[in-house]
Structure formats: structure tokens, C-alpha cells
N, C-alpha and C positions, 0 to 999 in steps of 0.2 A: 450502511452498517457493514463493518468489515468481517470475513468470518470469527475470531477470536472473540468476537463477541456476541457470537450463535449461544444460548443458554445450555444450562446442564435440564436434560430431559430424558425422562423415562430412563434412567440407568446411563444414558450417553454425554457426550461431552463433558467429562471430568476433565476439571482443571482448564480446560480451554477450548471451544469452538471448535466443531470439526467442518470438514464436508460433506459428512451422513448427519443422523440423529435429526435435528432440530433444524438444519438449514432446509431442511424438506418443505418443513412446517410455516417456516417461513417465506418458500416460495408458495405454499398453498394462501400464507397472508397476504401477502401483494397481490393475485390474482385475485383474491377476495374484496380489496380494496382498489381494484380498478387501475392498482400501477403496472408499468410498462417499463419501468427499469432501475435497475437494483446497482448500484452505485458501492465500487471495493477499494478498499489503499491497495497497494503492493501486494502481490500472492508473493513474494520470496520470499527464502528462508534468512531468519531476521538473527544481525549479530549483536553489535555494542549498543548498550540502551534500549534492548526489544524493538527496536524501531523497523519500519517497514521499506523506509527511505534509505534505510545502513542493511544492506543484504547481501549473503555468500555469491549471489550469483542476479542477474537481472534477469537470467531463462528459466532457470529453476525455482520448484515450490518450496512451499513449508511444511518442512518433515511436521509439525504439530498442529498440523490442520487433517491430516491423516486421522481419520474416524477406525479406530483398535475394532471394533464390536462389529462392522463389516467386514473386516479382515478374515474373521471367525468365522463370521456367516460365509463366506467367500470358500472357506475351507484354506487359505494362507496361513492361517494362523491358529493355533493351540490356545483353552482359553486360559490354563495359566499360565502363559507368556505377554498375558494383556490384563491381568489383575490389576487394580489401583489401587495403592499403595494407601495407606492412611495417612498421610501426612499432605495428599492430594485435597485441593477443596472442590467438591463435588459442584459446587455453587459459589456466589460471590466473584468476584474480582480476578482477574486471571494474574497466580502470582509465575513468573515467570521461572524462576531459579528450580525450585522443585520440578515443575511442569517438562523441563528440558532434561532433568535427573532422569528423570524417571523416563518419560517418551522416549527418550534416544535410547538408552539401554533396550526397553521393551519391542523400539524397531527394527535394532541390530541385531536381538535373539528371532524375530518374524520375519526378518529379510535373509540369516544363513537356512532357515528353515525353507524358505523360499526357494532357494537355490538347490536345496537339497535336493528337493522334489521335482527340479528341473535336471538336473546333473544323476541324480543317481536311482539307475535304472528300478531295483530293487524299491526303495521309499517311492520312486515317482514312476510306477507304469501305471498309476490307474487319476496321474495329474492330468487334469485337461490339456489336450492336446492344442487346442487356440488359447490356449493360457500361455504355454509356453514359445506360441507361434508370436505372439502378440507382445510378450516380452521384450525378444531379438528383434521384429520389429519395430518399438519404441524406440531400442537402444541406435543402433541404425539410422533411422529418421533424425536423430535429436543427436546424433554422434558429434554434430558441429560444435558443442556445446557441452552435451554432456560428458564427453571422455576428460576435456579438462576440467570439469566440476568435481567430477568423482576424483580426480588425481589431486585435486587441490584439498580437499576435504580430508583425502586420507593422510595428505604427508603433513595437512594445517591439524588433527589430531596428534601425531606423532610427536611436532615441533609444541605445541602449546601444553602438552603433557610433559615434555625436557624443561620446558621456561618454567611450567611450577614446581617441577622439582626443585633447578635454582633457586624460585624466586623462597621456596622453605629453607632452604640449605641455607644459603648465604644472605638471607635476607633482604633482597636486590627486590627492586622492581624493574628488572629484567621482562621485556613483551616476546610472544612469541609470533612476531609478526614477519609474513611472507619475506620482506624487504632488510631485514634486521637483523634475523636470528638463523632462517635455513640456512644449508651449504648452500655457496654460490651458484653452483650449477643447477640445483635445482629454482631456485629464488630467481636466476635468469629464465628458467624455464625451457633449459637444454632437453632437447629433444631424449637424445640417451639416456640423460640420466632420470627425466622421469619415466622414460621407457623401464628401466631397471627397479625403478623405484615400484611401479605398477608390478611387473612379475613378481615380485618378492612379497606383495602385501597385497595379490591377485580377492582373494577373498574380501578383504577390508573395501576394496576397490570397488567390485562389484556388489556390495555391500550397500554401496552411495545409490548403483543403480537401480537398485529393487525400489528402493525406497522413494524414488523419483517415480518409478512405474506405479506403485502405489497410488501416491498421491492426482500424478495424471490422471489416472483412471477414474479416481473418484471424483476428480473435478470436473472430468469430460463428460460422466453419468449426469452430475449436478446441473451442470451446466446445459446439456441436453432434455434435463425434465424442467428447466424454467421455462428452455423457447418453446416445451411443448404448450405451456399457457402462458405464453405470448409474452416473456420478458426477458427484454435482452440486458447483458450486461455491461456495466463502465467498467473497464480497468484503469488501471493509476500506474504509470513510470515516473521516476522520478527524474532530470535529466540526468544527474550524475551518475555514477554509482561507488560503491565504498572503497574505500583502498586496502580492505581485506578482503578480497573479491576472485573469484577465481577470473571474472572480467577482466581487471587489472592486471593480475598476474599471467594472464595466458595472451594478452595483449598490449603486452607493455610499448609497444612501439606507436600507441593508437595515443599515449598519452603524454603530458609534461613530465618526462621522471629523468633524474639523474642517472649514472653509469649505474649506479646501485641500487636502481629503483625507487629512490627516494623522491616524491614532489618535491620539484622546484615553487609551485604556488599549490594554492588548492582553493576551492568552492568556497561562497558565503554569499551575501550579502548586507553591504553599508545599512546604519541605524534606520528603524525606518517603527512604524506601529507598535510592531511586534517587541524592539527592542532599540532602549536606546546607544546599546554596543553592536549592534548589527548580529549578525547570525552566523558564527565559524563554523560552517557544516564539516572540512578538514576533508573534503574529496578530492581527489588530484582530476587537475583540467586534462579535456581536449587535447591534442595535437591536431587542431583542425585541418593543417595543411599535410600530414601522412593521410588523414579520412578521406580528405579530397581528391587525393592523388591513388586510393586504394578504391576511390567510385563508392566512397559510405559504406563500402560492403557490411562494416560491422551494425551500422543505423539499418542496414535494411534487413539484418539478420534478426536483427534487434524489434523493430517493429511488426515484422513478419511473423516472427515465432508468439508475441502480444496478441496480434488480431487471433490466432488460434485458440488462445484461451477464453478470448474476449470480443464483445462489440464494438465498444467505441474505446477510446482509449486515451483517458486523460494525460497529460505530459505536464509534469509540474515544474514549473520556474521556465516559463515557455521563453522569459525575454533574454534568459540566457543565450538563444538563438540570433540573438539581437547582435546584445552585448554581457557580458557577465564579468563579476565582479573578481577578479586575480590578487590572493593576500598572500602574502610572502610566508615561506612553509616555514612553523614554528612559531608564528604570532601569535597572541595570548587573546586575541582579540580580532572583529572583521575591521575596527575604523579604519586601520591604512591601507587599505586595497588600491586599486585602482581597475578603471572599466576597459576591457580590450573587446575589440569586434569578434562577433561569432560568424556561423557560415553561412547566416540567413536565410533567403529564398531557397537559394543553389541545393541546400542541402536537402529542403522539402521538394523541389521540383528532381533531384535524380534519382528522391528514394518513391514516387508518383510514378515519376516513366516505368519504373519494374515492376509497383505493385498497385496501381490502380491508384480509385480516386482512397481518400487516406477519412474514415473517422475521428478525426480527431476532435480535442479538446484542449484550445489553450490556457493553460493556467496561468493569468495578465494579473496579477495581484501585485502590489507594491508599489516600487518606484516604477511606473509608465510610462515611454516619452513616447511623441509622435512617432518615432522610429518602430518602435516597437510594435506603436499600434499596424502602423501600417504594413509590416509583415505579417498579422495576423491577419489584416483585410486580404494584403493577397495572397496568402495561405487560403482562403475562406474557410480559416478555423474560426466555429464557437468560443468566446470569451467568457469569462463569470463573473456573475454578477451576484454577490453577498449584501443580503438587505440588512444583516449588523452593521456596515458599515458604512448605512444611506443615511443615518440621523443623526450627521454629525452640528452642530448648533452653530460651529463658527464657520459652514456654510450658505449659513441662511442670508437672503438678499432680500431687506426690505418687507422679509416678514413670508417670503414664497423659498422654499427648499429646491435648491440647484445641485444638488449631489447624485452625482451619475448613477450612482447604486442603487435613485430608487425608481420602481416602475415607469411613473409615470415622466421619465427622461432617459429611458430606455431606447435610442434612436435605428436600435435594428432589432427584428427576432433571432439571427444568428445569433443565441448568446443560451448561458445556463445559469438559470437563479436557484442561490440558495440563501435557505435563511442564516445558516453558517458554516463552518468546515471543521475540518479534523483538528485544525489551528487554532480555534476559538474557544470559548465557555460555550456553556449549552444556550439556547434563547432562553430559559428561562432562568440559567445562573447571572446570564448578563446582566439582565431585566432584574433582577432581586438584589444585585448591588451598584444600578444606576440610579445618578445623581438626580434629584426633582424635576431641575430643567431640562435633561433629554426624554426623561421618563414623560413629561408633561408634553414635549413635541413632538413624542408614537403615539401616545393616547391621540393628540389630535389628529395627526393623520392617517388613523385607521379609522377614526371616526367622522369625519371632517366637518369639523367643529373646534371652538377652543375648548381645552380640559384641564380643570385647573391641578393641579396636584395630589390632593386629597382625594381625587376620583380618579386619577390617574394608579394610582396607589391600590385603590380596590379593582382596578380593572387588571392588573398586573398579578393581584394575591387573587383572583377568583380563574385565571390563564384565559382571561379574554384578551390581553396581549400578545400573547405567544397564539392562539388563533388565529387571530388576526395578521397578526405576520404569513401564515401557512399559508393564509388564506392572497395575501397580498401576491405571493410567491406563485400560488395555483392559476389565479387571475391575472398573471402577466404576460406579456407579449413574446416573452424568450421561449424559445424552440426546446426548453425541456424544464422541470421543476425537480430540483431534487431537494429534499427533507429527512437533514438527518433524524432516525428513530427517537434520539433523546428528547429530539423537540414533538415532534410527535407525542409523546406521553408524558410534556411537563416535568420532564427529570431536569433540575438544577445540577449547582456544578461539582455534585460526585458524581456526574456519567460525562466528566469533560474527557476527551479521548485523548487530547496532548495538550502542552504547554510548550509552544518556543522556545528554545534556548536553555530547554532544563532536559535532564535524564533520569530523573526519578519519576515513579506512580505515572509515567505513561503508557499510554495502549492497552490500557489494564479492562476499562470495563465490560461489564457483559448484563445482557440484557437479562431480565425475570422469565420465564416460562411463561407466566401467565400472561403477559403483555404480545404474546405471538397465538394462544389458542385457548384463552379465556375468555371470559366474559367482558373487561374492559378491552382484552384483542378487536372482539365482532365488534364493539361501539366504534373504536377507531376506524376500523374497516371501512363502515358503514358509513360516516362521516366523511371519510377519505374519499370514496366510492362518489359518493355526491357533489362532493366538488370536481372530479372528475367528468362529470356531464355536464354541469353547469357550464364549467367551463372549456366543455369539447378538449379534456386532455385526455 
């Protein structure tokens, strides 16, 4: 479960999932249910589409994960500068557009007050003295990173506030994107001039930073009262990242871009489950041979600064490492790509020699070739394994199920079962609109028995199927079990988290209060709990 989908509790988490409030609560429910690890998308701060995958920066968090109501408590913050607003839902769905209205304003007015009480003598002699120490510390440590995030953000406000003037004035749909629209020198990322650019708009600048420090802080708290009861975290990278990115823009020589920073290709992948036009994710590639010839420095900076936030650390579209899919920039569509070699091993073995043996997790979903696999063998990364996608019918031989995805053809425990992902319907929105004859060949295999339809039906409407599944998941052989929340409490497909290849009504939902310290919470618990010994996890 990702934070944004931390519920509205006791007065907190308006409008969207914090790191205080209710995520407490929800490490005190995993401990209660005997789990050992709490599985997140992306912590960055999220651009086109809400998405987690499309973010300002790959180091930095999300200003809207920032819990107001500790700030308070903190003494950061004033508490009518955290008021929310009416038009905020206290509960329900996280609607984005408001959410950002309103958050970013109320973190810009608690981050100059911040500064205040750091800079000026008079307002800040009675500031904590390791508050302020702790600050310039952050800033310092994270400087690799963070000076061009703040610098991107401030002049990506400036520029994107000129484009909507245009786009009112003349009616244009003019973008005001890094590559497009800035003056050249900045949009190359001339040293000078965003040196000039920073003195002039010093405040807005450091403005970025408070707000980073914020956020760290409360995730380093968070994250330090889980391993107190004993639960580590997944994080999720995704391998790209977006091309409105302070990433991109502060390293453009790491990528495929023209004299004007424009992608030559960019990210996707060819038709496959998910879609049968493939997936134009529109991230500009690699330059794998500058990475190789710069020692990965930016992958190690990259993975390095991940293990700090996090335990293990999922890596999504792992075969891109492989091979990945190159579409020619400005396609309307991924069918005409074509597959070019990634940096493979080399790349996992140079960022190993600096930083140790590597947590990871490779996410091996889709088109698979032996190649691929066998970089993940000799990585000896974890694969995953999705039991939605064990019961497929036109792989049945003879009446016996040969589909890799289920348990019992599971050939190694290096591996991660889930009942679904972020990508999927919930298990039980699947299960509520499949067909008789798959629905009739889960029933029998969690039963093992034949089951004809009609009872297949009632086993599906009473969630002895979606059980069963948890249950197949808890009892298998793979080295970790992760279950998403919605399956856990029988939520169908309004708590689906995304959809492929759409940009609407995703990342939106959020869970009930009462499913984390209610009375149906302690049943799950409790339930959960028990399969947890059973099955020595």
C-alpha cells in the first residue's frame, strides 16, 4: 500500500496520505498481523498523470506526503498556515488537482517561516539549535542532488507560469517544458546562468529545500519506528525516469537527447497483456556508453541514496537491463520500436564493487527471454511471481496447469509472490468479472477437486476465492509474500490503484479508517497472524 493511500484519521490526512497521522497506525497493523514488510511505489514527487513512475526528481520526495499537523506540533509551522480548505475531501479518493492547490501553497507559506526562524536572529533565537544544525546538514549531504532539484523546480515554476499566460492569451497549447520553452542557457543547464538564476530567486530556491527537509524527516522518523517492530521496507524505482525531471535536465549528457535536449527515442514497451498498442511511457533512453565510461556514477548515486530511504528495493521493467524497447520520439503509439542491448551484468557488477552485496528486486513481468532470465540469475536477484496470472486456461496440458506463475511450478524460493500489483484490478474485481471457465479452474485449484461453476460462483461471492489465493501466496515457497491491502479486505475494482496505458482516476485510492483499527482491522490481523506461523513466515 502506498502512502497516498494512508486514510483520513483523527483530524489528519486530509485530502491525501501523509507520513504522520494514520501511517503510525498502520505500522502498529502489520506488527499486529505478524508482517515483516511493508511494500511502497515511488516516494517522489509526482508530475503528469499523479503517477509515481513520472516524478520531478528520482532522489527526492513528495511535498504531499508531508503530514501539516506535525509541522505544528514540531513548532515549523503556525496553525493557520495548515488550515484545510473546504473544498479539500477529508476522506474518500485522493483527488489530486485540489490536493496540490492547496499543499503547495500552505508549504511555501511553512517553509519562508522556516527560514525565518533559521536566518533571523530576532524571530529565531529561541529556534532549536539542532533543528537548524540538522537543516544545513541535510542540505550538504543531499547537495549531489538536491541543489539541482531546487534549481529545477524554481525556474520549472517560473517557465510553466509564462506558458499559461500564453497558453490564455493566444490560445496556444504552448508546454512549458525544460527542453521547449526555457532560455537556452538555462534548458542546457549552463552553469552561470543557473548560478544567476538561483541568487535572484535565493528564497523560492531555498524554499525547495525546506520542504525536502521536511519530508525526509518524517520519513526517517517513520521509517525508523517500523524497524522498531521489526518491519522493513520495499521501495520501488522505476528504471526510467521522466523527461520533466530535474534528473534529465541536470544530466543531460547521461541521455539519448538531441543538441536541444530533445529525445531522439524514448521508453515503452511492444503490445503485450496489458495492451494491445504496447505502452508509450515517452522517457528519453540511457546513453549507456557515457554511464559506462562515467563508472555508473549516476546508477550508484541513484541506488545509494534508495537503500537510505529503504530496505529492499524494487526496480521496475528490470529487462530493460537486458534489452529495452527504443520508439522513435513523437510516435503516437509503442508498435514500431525496436529492441537495442542494455548494459547488463557490467552495470550490476560496478555498482556491487562500491556498494556492497545490492537488495534487490527484479521486476521480470512481460515479454521474458532466456536472456533476461539469465541476468537475473546472475544478478541473484528475486523475480515475481503474480498468481493473477497463473490461471491462464490455454495453458493447460492434458488437464494438469503448467503456468509458471503458480506455486506449485515455482522452481526456486529466490522469488516474490503476489496475488497482484499496482497494474492489475484488485483479486476480487478480477474474480467478479471472470469468465465461468477460468473462474471454475481457481475454484478447483484451491480446492483440489473439480468445481463446477455454480459453486465456483458462490465460492467467489462469499471471498473464499480471494482467500484462497492469500492463502496460496502465504504457503509458497518464494522468499517473501506480498498482498496487496485491497485483497486483503475483499475491496473490488474501485480500489484498483492504476490502469495501463490510461491517465485518468489513477493512484487515487485510499483506504477506510476503520480497515487499519477497527474491528474488521483485528479480524484481518488476526487471520493474517495465523497464516504467518502456519506457514513459518
Amino acid at each position: 500500500m502506498h502512502p497516498s493511500s494512508l486514510p483520513f484519521a483523527g483530524g489528519k490526512n486530509a485530502g491525501i496520505g501523509t507520513f504522520g497521522g494514520s501511517a503510525y497506525d498502520f505500522i502498529d497493523w502489520l506488527e499486529s498481523a505478524g508482517m515483516k514488510l511493508w511494500q511502497v511505489l515511488p516516494l517522489g514527487p509526482t508530475g503528469y498523470g499523479d503517477s509515481p513512475y513520472q516524478s520531478f526528481s528520482t532522489f527526492a520526495l513528495n511535498p504531499l506526503f508531508i503530514d501539516l499537523v506535525n509541522l505544528v506540533e514540531r513548532g515549523w509551522a503556525k496553525k493557520k498556515d495548515v488550515r484545510v480548505p473546504d473544498y479539500i475531501n477529508r476522506s474518500g479518493s485522493v483527488e489530486y488537482g485540489g490536493v496540490v492547490w492547496w499543499k503547495a501553497g500552505a508549504l511555501r507559506t511553512v517553509a519562508k517561516n522556516f527560514l525565518n526562524l533559521i536566518t533571523n536572529p530576532e524571530d529565531g533565537e529561541n529556534f532549536q539549535t539542532d533543528v537548524k544544525s540538522s537543516f544545513y546538514a541535510f542540505c550538504r549531504d543531499n547537495a549531489f542532488w538536491l541543489d539541482d532539484y531546487a534549481a529545477f523546480m524554481c525556474i520549472k515554476a517560473h517557465f510553466d507560469a509564462k506558458a499559461q499566460q500564453e497558453r490564455e492569451q493566444n490560445h496556444s497549447n504552448v508546454s512549458g517544458a525544460w527542453n521547449t520553452y526555457w532560455d537556452k542557457p538555462l534548458a542546457r543547464h549552463n552553469k552561470a546562468a543557473v548560478d544567476k538564476w538561483v541568487n535572484a530567486h535565493l528564497e523560492d530556491y531555498l524554499v525547495h529545500k525546506v520542504v525536502q527537509f521536511f519530508a525526509f524527516t518524517q520519513w526517517g522518523e517513520l521509517r525508523a519506528y517500523a524497524a522498531s517492530k521489526g518491519i522493513k521496507i520495499i521501495g520501488d524505482i522505476p528504471i526510467f525516469v521522466s523527461p520533466d525531471s530535474s534528473d534529465v535536465w541536470a544530466n543531460q549528457k547521461f541521455f539519448l537527447l538531441d543538441e536541444n535536449g530533445i529525445p531522439t527515442h524514448v521508453a515503452g514497451v511492444p503490445p503485450d497483456y496489458f495492451s494491445a498498442t504496447g505502452q508509450l511511457w515517452g522517457n528519453p533512453l540511457y546513453d549507456w556508453d557515457a554511464l559506462k565510461k562515467a563508472k555508473y556514477s549516476w546508477w550508484k548515486d541513484r541506488i545509494r541514496a534508495t537503500l537510505k530511504l529503504v530496505d529492499y528495493v524494487r526496480i521496475d521493467h528490470f529487462r530493460g537491463f537486458e534489452s529495452f524497447w527504443a520508439v522513435p520520439y513523437g510516435s503516437e503509439n509503442a508498435i514500431n520500436g525496436e529492441w537495442r542491448k542494455g548494459p547488463g551484468k557490467a552495470l550490476f557488477d560496478s555498482i556491487r564493487k562500491e556498494l556492497g552485496e545490492l537488495p534487490l528486486i527484479a521486476e521480470d513481468l512481460g515479454i521474458i527471454t532466456d536472456e533476461v532470465r539469465a541476468l537475473r540469475d546472475e544478478c541473484g536477484f528475486p523475480g515475481m511471481k503474480i498468481l493473477q496470472f497463473a490461471f491462464n486456461p490455454n495453458e493447460a496440458w492434458n488437464g494438469a496447469l503448467v503456468n509458471a506463475f503458480l506455486p506449485h511450478q515455482f522452481t526456486t524460493t529466490n522469488c516474490v509472490v503476489y496475488t497482484g500489483t499496482h497494474d492489475n484490478d484488485t483479486t476480487q474485481g478480477l474474480l467478479n468479472g471472470m469468465d465461468d471457465q477460468t473462474l471454475s479452474l481457481i475454484a478447483s485449484y484451491v480446492s483440489g477437486r473439480n468445481v463446477d461453476v455454480q459453486t465456483a460462483k458462490k465460492l467467489r461471492a462469499s471471498g473464499h476465492l480471494r482467500r484462497s489465493l492469500i492463502q496460496l501466496a502465504m504457503s509458497s515457497t518464494a522468499a517473501f509474500a506480498i498482498i496487496p491491502m485491497q485483497d486483503i479486505y475483499g475491496i473490488g475494482a474501485e480500489g484498483r490503484m492504476n490502469t495501463p496505458s490510461t491517465s485518468q482516476a489513477n493512484w487515487a485510492w485510499r483506504i477506510d479508517n476503520a480497515l487499519l483499527t477497527g474491528a474488521k482491522a483485528k479480524t484481518a490481523a488476526a487471520h493474517l497472524k495465523e497464516q504467518c506461523v502456519l506457514y513459518n513466515r
